[in-house]
PAZAPA-4460 file (N, C-alpha, C; in steps of 0.05 Angstrom, whole numbers, plus 32768, in hexadecimal, padded with zeros to 4 digits):
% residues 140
    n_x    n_y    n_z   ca_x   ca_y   ca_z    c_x    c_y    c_z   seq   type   mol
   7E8D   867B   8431   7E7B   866B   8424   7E83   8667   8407     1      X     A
   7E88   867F   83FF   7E92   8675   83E5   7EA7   8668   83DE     2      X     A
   7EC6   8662   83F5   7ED2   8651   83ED   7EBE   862E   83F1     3      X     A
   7EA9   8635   8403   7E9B   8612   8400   7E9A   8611   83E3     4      X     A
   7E8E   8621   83E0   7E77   8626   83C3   7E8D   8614   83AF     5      X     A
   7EA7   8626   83AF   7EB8   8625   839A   7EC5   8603   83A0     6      X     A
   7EC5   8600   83B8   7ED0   85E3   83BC   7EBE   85CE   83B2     7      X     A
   7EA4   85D0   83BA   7E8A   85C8   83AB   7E91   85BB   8389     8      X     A
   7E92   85D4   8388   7E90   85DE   836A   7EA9   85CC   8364     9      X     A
   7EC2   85CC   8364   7EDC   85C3   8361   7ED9   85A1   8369    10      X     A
   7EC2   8598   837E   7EBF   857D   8386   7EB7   8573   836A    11      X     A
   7E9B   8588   8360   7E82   857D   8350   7E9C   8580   832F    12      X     A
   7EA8   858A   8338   7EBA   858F   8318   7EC5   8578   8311    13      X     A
   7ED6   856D   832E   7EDE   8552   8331   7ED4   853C   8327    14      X     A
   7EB9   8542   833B   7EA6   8527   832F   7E9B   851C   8316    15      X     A
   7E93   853A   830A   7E91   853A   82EF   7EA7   852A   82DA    16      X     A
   7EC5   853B   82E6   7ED9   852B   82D3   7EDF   850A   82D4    17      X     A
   7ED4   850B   82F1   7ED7   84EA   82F6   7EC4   84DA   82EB    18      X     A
   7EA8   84EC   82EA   7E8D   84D6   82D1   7E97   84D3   82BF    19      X     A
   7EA1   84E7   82B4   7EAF   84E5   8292   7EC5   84D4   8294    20      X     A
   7ED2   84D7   82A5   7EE5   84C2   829F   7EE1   84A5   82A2    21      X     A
   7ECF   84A4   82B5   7EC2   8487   82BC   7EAC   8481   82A0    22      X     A
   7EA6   8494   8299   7E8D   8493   827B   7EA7   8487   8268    23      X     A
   7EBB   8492   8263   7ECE   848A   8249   7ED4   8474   824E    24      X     A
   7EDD   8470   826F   7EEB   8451   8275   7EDA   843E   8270    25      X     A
   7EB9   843F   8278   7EB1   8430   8275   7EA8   8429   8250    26      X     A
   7E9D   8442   8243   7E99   843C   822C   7EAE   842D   821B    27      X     A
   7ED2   8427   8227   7EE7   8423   8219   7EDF   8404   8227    28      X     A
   7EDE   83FE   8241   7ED3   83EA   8250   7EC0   83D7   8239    29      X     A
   7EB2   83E2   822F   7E9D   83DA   8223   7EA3   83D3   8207    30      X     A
   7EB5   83EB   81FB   7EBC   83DF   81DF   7ED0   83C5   81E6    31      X     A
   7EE3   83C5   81F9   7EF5   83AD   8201   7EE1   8396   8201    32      X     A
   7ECB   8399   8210   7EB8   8376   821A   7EB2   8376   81F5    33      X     A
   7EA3   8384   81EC   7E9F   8379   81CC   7EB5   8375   81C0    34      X     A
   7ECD   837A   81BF   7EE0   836F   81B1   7EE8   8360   81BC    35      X     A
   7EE6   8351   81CF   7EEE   833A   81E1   7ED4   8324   81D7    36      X     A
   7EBC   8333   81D4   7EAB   831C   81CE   7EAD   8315   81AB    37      X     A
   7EB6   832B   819E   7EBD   831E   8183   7ED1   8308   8182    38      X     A
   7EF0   8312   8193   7EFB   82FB   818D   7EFB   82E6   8196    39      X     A
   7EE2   82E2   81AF   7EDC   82C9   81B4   7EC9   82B9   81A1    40      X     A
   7EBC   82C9   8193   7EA9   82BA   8180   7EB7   82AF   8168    41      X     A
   7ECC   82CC   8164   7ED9   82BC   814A   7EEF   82A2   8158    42      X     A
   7EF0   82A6   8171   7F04   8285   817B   7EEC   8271   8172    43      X     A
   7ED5   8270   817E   7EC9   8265   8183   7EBC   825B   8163    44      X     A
   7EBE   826D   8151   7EBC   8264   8132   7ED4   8250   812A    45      X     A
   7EE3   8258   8132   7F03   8250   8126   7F00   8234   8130    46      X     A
   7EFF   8236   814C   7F03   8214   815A   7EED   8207   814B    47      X     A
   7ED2   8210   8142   7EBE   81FF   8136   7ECF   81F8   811C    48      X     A
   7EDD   8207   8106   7EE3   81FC   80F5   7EFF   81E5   80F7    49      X     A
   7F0A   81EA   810F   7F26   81DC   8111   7F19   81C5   8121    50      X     A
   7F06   81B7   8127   7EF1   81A8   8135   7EED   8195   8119    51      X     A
   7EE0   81AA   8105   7ED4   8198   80E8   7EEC   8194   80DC    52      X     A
   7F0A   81A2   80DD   7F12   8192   80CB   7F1C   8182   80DC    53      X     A
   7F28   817C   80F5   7F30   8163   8100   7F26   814C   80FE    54      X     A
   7EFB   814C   80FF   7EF9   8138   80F5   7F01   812D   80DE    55      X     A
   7EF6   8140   80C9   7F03   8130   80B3   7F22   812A   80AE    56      X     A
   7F32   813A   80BC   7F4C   8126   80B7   7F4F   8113   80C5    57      X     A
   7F3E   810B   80E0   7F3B   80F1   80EC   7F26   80D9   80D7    58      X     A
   7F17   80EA   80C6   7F0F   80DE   80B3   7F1B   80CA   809E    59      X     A
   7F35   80E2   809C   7F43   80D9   8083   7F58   80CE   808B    60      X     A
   7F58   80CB   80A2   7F75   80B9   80BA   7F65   8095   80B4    61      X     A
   7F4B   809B   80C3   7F38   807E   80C3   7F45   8075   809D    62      X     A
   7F39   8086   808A   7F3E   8072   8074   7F53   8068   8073    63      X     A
   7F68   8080   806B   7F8C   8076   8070   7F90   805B   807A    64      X     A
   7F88   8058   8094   7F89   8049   809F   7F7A   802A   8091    65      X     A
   7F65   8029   808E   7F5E   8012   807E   7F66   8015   8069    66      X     A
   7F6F   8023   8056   7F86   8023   8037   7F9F   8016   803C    67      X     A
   7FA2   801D   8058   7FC3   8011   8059   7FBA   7FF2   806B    68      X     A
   7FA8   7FEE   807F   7F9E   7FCD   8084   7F97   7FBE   8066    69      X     A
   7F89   7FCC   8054   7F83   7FB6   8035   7FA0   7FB9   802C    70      X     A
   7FB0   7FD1   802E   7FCC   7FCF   801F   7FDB   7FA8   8029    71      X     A
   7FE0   7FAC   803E   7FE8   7F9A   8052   7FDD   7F81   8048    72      X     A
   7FCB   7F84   804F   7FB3   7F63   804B   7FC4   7F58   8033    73      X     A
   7FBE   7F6E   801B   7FC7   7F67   7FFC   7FDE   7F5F   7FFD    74      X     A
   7FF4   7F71   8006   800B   7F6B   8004   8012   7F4C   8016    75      X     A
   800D   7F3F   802E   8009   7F2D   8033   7FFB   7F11   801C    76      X     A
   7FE8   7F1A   8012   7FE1   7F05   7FFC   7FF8   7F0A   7FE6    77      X     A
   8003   7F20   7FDE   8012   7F18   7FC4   8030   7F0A   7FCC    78      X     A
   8030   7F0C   7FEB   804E   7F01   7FF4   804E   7EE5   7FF8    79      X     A
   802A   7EE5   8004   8031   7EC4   8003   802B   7EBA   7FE5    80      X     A
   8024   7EC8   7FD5   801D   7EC1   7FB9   803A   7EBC   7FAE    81      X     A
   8043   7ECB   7FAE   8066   7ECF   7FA7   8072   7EAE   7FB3    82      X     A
   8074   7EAB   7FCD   807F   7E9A   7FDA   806D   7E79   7FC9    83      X     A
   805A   7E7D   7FBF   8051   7E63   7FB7   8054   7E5E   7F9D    84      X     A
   8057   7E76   7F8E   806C   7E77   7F75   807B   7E70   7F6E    85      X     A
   808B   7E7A   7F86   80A7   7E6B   7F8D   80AD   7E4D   7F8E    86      X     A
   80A1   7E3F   7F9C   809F   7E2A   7FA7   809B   7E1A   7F87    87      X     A
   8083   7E29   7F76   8074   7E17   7F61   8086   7E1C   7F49    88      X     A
   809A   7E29   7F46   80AD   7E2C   7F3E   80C4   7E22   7F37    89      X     A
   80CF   7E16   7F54   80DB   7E0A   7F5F   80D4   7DEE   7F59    90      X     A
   80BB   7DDA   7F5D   80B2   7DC7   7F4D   80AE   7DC8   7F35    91      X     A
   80A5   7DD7   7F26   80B3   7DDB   7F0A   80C3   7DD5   7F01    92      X     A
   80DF   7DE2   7F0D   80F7   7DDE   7F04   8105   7DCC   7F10    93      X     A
   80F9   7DB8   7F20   8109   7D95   7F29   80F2   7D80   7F14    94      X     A
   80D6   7D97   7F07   80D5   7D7D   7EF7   80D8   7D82   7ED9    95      X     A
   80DC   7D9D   7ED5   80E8   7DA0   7EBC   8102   7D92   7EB7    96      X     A
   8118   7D92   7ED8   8132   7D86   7ED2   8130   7D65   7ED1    97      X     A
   8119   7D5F   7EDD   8110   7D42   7EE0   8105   7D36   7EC9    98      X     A
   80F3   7D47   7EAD   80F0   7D41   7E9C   8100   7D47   7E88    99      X     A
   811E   7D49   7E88   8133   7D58   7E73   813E   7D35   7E75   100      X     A
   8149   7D32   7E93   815A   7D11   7E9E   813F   7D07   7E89   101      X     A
   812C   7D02   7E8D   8116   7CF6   7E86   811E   7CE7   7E65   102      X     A
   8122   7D00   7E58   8114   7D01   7E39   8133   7CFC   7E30   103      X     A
   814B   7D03   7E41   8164   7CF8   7E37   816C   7CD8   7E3B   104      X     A
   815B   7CD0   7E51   815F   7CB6   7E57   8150   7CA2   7E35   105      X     A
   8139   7CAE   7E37   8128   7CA6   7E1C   813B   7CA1   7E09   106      X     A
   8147   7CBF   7DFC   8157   7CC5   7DEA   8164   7CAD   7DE7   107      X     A
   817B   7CAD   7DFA   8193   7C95   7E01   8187   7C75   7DF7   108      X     A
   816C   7C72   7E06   8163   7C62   7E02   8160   7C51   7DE6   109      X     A
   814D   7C71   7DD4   8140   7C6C   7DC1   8162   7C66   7DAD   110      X     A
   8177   7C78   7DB2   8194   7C6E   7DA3   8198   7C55   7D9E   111      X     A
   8187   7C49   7DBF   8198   7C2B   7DC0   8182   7C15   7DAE   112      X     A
   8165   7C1F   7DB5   8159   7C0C   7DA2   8164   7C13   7D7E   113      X     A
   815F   7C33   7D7F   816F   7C34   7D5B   8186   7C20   7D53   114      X     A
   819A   7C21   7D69   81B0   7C0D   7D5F   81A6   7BF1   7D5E   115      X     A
   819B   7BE3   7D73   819A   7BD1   7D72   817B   7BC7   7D5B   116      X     A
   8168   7BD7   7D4D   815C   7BCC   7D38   8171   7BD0   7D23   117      X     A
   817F   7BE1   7D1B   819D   7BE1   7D0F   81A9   7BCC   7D0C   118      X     A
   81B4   7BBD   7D22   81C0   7BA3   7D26   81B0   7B94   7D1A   119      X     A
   8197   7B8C   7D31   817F   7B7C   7D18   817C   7B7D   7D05   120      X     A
   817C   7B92   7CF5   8177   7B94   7CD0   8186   7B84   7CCB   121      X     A
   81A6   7B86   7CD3   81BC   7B83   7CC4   81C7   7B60   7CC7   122      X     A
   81B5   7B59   7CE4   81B5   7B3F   7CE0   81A7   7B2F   7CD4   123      X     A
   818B   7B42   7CD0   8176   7B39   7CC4   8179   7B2B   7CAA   124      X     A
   8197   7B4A   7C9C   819A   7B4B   7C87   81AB   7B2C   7C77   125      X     A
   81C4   7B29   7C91   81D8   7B19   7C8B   81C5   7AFE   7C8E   126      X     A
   81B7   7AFC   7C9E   81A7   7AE9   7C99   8197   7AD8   7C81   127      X     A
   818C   7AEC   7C75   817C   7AE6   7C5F   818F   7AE1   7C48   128      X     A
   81A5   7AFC   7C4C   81BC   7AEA   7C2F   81C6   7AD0   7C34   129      X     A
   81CC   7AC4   7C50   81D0   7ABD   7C54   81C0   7A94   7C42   130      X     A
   81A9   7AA3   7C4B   8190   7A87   7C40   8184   7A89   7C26   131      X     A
   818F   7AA9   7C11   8193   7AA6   7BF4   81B1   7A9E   7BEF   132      X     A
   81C6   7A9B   7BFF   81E5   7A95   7BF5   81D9   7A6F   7BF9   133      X     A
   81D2   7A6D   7C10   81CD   7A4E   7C10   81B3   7A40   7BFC   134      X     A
   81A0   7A53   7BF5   818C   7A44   7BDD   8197   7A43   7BC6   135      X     A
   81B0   7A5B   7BC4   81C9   7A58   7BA8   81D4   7A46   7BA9   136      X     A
   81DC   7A3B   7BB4   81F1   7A22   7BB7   81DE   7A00   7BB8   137      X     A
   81C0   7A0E   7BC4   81B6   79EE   7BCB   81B1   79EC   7BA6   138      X     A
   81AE   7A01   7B99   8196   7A02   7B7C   81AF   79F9   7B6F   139      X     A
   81C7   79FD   7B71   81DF   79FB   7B5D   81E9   79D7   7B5E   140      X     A
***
């Protein structure tokens, strides 16, 4: 009987070491689920803030985006602005070259009337001595 006793005893020793060990496993069990549930919370923090800033860099994608559509727009108006510049420019300078022919033709012109009231004076002139040389001669 007493080896039952002692087998007993040696079962219940067992069992004991196996509560305890199932007590530690599980209390280690237990600190593992709470540190498993921290770093799910802190994921779960983290993804909230990587959530807020994505919007706002989808925020700041949206503006970009209309900064660089007004960039565009603008630059489109100053090209066609440029191109009509061009163009007005360009008439400018066939009627700046069209008013140079212009004012040289004048010039040429105005030479030829200078000479020719020139001429006139000078016939004007031989003229008139001409009708004091003949009132000298009619008076003599």
């Amino acid at each position: 009987m007493n080896s039952e006793v002692s087998r007993v005893e040696e079962d219940a020793q067992v069992a004991r070491e196996a509560a305890e060990k199932a007590k530690g496993e599980a209390a280690w069990s237990r600190e593992q689920a709470l540190s498993a549930e921290e770093a799910a919370a802190k994921a779960w923090e983290e993804a909230a803030r990587y959530k807020g800033a994505a919007a706002e860099l989808d925020k700041e994608k949206r503006l970009v985006d209309s900064d660089l559509a007004a960039a565009r727009s603008a630059y489109g108006g100053v090209k066609e602005a440029l191109l009509t510049s061009e163009i007005a420019r360009g008439a400018v300078e066939e009627d700046e070259k069209k008013a140079h022919e212009d004012l040289d033709a004048e010039q040429t012109r105005s030479r030829g009337l200078f000479d020719d009231v020139d001429r006139l004076k000078k016939m004007l002139q031989e003229k008139e001595d001409a009708i004091l040389q003949f009132k000298g001669l009619c008076l003599v």
